[in-house]
N, C-alpha and C positions, 0 to 999 in steps of 0.2 A: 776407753769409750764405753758408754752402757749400754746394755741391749736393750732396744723400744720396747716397752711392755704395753698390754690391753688390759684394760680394765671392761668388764661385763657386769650381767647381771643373770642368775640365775633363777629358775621358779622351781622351788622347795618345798616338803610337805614341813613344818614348822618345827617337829617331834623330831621325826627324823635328822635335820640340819644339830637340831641342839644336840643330841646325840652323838652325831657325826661330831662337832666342836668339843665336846667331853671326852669322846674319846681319842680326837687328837691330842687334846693335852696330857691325857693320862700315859700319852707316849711321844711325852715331852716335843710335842707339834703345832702347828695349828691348822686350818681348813684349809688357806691358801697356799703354804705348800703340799698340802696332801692332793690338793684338786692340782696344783700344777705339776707333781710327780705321774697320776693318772694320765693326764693327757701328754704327756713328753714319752711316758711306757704304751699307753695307747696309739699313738702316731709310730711308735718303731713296730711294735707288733704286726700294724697295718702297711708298714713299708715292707717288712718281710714274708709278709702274704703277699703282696704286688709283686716281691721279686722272686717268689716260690712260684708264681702263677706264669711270669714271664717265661721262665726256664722249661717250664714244662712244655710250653707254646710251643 
């Protein structure tokens, strides 16, 4: 069975994105897994700050 995915929409400086797209591929990538590797690394980061913060409590 597949996992649901979301589809959004970002607002980008136009330079910037191209960039960002060039240089995924330069390392053999593209934007949409680089932006869904960030947020899957950014949600655990944030889950172990929540659970660092718990324990200290």
């Amino acid at each position: 069975m597949e996992t649901p995915t979301k589809k959004t929409s970002l607002l980008l400086d136009e330079e910037e994105y191209q960039l960002f797209k060039k240089n995924c591929k330069k390392n053999n990538s593209d934007a949409s897994k680089e932006i869904r590797k960030f947020i899957k690394s950014y949600n655990e980061r944030c889950k172990t700050k929540s659970l660092l913060k718990k324990s200290i409590l």
